[in-house]
Z-matrix of the N, CA and C atoms (Angstrom, degrees):
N
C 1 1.452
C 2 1.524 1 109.41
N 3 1.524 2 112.71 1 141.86
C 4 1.376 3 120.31 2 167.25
C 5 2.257 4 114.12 3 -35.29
N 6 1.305 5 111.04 4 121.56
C 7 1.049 6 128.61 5 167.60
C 8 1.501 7 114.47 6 -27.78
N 9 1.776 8 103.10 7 -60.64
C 10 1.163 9 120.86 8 -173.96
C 11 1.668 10 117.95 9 -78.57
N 12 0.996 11 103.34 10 8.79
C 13 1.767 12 113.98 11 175.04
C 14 1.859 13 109.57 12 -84.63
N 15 1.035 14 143.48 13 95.95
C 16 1.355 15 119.77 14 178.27
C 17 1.521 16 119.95 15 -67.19
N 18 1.577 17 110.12 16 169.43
C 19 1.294 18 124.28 17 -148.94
C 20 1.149 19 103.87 18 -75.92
N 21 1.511 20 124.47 19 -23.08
C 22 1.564 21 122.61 20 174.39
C 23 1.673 22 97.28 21 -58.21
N 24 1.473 23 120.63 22 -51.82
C 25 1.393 24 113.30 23 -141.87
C 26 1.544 25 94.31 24 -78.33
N 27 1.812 26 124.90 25 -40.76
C 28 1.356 27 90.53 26 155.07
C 29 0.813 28 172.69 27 -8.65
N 30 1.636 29 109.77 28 -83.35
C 31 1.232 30 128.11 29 139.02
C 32 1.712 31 119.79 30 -29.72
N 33 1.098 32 134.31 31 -44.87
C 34 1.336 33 124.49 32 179.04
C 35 1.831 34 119.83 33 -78.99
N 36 1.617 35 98.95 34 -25.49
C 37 1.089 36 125.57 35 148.89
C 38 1.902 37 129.49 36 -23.17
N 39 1.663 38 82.83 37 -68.37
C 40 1.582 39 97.98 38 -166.10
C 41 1.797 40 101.44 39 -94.48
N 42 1.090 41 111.17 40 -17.92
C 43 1.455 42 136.82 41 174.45
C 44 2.099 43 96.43 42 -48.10
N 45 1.655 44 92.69 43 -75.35
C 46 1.444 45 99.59 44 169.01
C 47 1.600 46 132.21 45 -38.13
N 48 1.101 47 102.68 46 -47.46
C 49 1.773 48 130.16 47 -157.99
C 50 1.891 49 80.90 48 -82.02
N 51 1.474 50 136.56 49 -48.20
C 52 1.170 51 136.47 50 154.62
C 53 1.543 52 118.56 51 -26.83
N 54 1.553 53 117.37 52 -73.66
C 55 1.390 54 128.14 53 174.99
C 56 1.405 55 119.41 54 -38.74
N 57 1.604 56 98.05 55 -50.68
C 58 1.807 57 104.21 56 -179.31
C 59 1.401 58 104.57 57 -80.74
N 60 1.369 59 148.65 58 -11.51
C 61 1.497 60 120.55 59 149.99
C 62 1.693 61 128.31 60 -64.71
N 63 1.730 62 89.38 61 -36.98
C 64 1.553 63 97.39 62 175.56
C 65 1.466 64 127.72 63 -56.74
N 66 1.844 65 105.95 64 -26.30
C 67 1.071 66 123.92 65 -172.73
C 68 2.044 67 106.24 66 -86.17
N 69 0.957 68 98.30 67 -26.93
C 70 1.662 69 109.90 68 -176.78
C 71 1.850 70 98.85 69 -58.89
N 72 1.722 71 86.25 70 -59.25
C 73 1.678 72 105.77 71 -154.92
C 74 2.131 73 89.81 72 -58.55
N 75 1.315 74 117.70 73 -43.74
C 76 1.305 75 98.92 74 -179.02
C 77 1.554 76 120.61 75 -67.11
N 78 0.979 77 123.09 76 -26.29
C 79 1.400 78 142.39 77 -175.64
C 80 1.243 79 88.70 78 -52.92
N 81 1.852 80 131.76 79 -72.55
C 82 0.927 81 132.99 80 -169.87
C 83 1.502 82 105.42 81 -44.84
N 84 1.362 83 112.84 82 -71.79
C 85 1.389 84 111.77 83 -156.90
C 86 1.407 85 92.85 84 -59.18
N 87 1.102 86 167.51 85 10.65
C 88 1.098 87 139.38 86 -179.47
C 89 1.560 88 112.87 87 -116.59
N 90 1.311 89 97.01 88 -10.54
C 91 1.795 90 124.99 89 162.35
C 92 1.208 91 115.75 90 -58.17
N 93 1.522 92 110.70 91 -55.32
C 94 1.331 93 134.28 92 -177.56
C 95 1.906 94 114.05 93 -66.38
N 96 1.847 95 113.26 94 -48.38
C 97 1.055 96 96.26 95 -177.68
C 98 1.910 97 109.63 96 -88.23
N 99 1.295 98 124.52 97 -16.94
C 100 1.056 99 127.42 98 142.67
C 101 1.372 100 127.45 99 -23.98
N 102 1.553 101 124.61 100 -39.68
C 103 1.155 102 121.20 101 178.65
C 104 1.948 103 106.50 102 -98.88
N 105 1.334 104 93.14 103 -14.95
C 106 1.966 105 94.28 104 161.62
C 107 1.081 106 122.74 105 -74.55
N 108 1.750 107 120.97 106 -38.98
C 109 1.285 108 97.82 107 -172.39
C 110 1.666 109 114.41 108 -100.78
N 111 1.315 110 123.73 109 19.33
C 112 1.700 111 149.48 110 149.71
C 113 1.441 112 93.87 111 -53.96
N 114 2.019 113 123.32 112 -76.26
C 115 1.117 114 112.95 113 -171.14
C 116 1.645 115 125.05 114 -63.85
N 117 1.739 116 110.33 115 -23.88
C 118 1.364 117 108.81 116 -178.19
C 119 2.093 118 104.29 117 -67.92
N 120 1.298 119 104.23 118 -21.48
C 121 1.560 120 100.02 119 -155.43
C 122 1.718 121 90.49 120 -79.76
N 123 1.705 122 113.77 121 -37.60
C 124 1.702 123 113.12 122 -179.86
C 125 1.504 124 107.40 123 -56.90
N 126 1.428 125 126.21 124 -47.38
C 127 1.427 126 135.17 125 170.47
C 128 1.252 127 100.91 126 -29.69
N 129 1.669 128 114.68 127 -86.09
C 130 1.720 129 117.11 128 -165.21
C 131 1.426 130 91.48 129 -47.71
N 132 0.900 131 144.79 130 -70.56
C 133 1.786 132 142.45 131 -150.01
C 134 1.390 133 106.88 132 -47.64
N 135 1.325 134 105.51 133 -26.32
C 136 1.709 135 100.59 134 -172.84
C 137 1.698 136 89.27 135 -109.06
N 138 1.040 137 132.21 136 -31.99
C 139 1.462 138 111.26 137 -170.43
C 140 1.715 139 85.48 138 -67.47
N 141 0.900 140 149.76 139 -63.61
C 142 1.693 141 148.70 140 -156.47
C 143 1.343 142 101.15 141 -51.69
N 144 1.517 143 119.13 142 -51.59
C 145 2.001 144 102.86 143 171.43
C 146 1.322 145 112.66 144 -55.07
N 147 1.538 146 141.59 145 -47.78
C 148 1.490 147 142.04 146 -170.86
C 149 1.450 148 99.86 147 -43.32
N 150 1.272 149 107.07 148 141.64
C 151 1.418 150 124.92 149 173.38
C 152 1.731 151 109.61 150 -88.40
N 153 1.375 152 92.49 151 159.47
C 154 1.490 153 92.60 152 175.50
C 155 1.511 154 111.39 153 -59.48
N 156 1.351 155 120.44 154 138.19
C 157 1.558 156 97.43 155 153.21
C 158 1.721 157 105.44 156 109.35
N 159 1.536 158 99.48 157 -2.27
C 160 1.836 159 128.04 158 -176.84
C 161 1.587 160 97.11 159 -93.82
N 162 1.119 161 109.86 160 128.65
C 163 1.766 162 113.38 161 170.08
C 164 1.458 163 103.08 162 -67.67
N 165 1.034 164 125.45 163 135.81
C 166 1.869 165 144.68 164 164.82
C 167 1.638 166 115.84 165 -109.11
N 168 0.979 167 90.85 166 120.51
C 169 1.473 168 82.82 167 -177.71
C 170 1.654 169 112.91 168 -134.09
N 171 1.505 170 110.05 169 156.34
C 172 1.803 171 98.05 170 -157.12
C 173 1.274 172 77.06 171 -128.24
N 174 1.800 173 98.92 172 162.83
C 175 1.262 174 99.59 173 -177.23
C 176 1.476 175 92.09 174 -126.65
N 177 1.877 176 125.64 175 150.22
C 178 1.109 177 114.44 176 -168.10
C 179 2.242 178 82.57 177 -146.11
N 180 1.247 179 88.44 178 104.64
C 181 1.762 180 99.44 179 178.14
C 182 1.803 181 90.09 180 75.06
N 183 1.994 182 86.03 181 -136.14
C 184 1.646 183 81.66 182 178.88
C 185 1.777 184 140.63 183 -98.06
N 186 1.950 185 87.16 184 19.83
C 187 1.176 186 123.65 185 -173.39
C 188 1.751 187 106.33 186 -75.33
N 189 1.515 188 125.34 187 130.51
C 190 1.417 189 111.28 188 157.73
C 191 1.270 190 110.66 189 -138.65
N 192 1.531 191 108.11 190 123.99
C 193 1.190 192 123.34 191 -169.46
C 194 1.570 193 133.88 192 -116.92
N 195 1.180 194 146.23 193 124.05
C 196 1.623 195 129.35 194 -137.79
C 197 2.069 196 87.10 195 -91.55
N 198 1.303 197 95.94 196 169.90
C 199 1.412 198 129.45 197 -152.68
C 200 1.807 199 99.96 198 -131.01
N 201 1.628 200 101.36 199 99.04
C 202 1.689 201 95.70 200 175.99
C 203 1.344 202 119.60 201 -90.58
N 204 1.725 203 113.80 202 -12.31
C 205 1.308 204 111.13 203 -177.85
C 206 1.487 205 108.37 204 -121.03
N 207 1.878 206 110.66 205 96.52
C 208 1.629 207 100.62 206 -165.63
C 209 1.515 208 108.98 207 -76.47
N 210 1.608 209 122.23 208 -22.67
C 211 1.109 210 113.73 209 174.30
C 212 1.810 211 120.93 210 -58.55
N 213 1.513 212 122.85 211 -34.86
C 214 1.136 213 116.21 212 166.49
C 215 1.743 214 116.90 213 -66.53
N 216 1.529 215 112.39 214 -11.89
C 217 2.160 216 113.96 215 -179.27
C 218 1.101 217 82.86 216 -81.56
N 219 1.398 218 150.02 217 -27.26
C 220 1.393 219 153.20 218 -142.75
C 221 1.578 220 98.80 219 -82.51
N 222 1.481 221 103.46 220 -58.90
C 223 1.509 222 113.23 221 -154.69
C 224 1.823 223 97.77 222 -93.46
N 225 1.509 224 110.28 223 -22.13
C 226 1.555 225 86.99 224 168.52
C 227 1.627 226 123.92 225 -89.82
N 228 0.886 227 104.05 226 -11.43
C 229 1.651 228 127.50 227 161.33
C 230 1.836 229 115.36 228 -46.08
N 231 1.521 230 87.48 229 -49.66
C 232 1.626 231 96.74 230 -156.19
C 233 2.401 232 95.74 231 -86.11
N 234 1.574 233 84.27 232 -25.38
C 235 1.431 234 97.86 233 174.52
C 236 1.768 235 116.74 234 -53.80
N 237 1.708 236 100.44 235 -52.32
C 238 1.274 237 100.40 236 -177.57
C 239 1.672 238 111.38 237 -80.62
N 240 1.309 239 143.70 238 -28.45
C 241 0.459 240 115.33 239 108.28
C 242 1.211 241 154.04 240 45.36
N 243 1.800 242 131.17 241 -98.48
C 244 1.284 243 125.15 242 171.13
C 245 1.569 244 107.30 243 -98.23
N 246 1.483 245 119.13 244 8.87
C 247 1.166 246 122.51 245 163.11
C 248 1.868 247 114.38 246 -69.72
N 249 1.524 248 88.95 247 -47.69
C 250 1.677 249 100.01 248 173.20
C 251 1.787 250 127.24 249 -61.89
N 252 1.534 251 96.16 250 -10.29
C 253 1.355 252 72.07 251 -162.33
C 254 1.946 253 85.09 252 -113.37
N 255 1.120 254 99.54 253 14.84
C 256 1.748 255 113.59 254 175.75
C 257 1.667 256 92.31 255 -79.87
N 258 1.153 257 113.43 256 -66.16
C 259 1.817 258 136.02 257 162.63
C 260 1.631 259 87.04 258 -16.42
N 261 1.259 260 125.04 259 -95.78
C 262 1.297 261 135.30 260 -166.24
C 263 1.578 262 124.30 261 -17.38
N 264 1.706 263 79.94 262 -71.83
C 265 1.846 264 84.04 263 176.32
C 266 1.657 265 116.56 264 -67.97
N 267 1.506 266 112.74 265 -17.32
C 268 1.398 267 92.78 266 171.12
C 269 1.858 268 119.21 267 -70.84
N 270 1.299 269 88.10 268 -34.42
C 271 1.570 270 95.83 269 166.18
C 272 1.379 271 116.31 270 -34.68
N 273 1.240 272 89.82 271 -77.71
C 274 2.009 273 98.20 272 179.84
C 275 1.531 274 103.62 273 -49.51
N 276 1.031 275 150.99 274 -52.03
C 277 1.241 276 142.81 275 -137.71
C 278 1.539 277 91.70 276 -89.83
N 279 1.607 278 118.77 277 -33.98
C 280 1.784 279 115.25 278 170.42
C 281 1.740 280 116.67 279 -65.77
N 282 1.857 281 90.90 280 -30.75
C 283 1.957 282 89.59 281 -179.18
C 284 1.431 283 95.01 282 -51.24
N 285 1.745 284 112.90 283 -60.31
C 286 1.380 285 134.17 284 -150.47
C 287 2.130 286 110.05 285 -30.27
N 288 1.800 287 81.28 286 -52.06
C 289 1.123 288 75.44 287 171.61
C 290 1.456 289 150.79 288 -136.81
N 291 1.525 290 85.16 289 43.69
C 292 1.450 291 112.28 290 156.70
C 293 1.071 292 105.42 291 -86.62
N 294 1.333 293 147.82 292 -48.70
C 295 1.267 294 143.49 293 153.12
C 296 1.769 295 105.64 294 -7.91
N 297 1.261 296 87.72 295 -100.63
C 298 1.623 297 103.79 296 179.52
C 299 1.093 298 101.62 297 -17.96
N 300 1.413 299 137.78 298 -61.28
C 301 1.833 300 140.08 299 -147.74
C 302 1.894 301 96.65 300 -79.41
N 303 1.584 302 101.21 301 -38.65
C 304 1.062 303 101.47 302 -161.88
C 305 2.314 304 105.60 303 -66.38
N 306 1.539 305 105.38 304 -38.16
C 307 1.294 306 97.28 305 174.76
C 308 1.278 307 107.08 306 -100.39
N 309 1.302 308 138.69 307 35.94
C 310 1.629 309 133.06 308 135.71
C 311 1.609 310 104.96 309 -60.90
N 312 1.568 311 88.27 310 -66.72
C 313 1.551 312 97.04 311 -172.00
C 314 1.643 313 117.85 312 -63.91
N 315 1.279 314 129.59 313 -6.17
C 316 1.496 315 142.57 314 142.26
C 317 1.517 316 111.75 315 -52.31
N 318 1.164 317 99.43 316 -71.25
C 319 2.169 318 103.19 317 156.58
C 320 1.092 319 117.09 318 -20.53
N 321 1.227 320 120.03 319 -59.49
C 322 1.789 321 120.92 320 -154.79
C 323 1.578 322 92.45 321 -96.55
N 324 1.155 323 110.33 322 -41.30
C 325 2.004 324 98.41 323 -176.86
C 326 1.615 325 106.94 324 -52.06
N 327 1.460 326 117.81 325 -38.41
C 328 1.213 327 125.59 326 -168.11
C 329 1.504 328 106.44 327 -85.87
N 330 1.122 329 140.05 328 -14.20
C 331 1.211 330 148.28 329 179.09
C 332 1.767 331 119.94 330 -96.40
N 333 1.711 332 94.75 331 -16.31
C 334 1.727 333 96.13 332 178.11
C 335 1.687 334 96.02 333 -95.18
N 336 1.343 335 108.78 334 -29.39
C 337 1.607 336 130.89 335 -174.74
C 338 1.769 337 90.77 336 -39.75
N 339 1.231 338 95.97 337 -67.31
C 340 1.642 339 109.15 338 -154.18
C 341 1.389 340 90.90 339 -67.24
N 342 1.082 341 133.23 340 -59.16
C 343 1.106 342 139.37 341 176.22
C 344 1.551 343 121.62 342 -2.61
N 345 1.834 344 95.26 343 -70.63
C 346 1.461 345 131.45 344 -174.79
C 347 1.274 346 112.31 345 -71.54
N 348 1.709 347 117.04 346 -26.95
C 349 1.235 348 114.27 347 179.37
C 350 2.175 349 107.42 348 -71.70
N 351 1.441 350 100.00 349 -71.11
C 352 1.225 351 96.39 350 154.32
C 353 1.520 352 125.40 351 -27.92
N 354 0.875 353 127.78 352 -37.29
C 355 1.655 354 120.43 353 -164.67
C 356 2.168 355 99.18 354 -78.75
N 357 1.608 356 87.17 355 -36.19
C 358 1.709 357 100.55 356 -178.82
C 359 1.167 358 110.74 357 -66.87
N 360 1.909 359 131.71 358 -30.66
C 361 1.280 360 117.52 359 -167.60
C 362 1.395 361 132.11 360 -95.10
């Protein structure tokens, strides 16, 4: 970093550049379980048309194995599911406030900024 930058503004600097990875990496994950609980919700929709009496079969790695009780694939399905979308909002509520932290500390970079300029002229 520039010499002439002081160590606060660094620090508030690298502080930021912190927030926006943290903020990326949730983005992702929330991309990611976003696109799980899309596929868990197509699952239930199609396990609910199958008739009784239809082979089900789950696949676990490169194992696939049939399913005699669909009402219990039903309910652990619907479990993960509302596990994921518990996942979600905690997500958001960490963007929320990394967000927030992230334009305080936008505030204060811009407020020592002006500061320093004034102090130079």
């Amino acid at each position: 970093m520039d010499s002439n930058i002081s160590n606060y503004m660094q620090n508030q600097l690298k502080q930021a550049q912190q927030i926006e990875i943290q903020l990326e990496q949730i983005e992702s994950q929330r991309y990611q379980i976003d696109l799980r609980i899309k596929e868990l919700d197509k699952t239930l929709q199609e396990l609910q048309k199958i008739s009784e009496g239809t082979p089900i079969y789950k696949s676990v790695g490169p194992i696939l194995y049939s399913i005699s009780d669909k009402q219990k694939l039903i309910e652990e399905l619907a479990e993960q599911k509302e596990l994921s979308e518990i996942r979600i909002k905690t997500l958001e509520k960490q963007q929320k406030t990394f967000e927030e932290k992230y334009k305080e500390i936008e505030t204060q970079i811009k407020r020592t900024y002006e500061q320093g300029k004034k102090g130079n002229a």
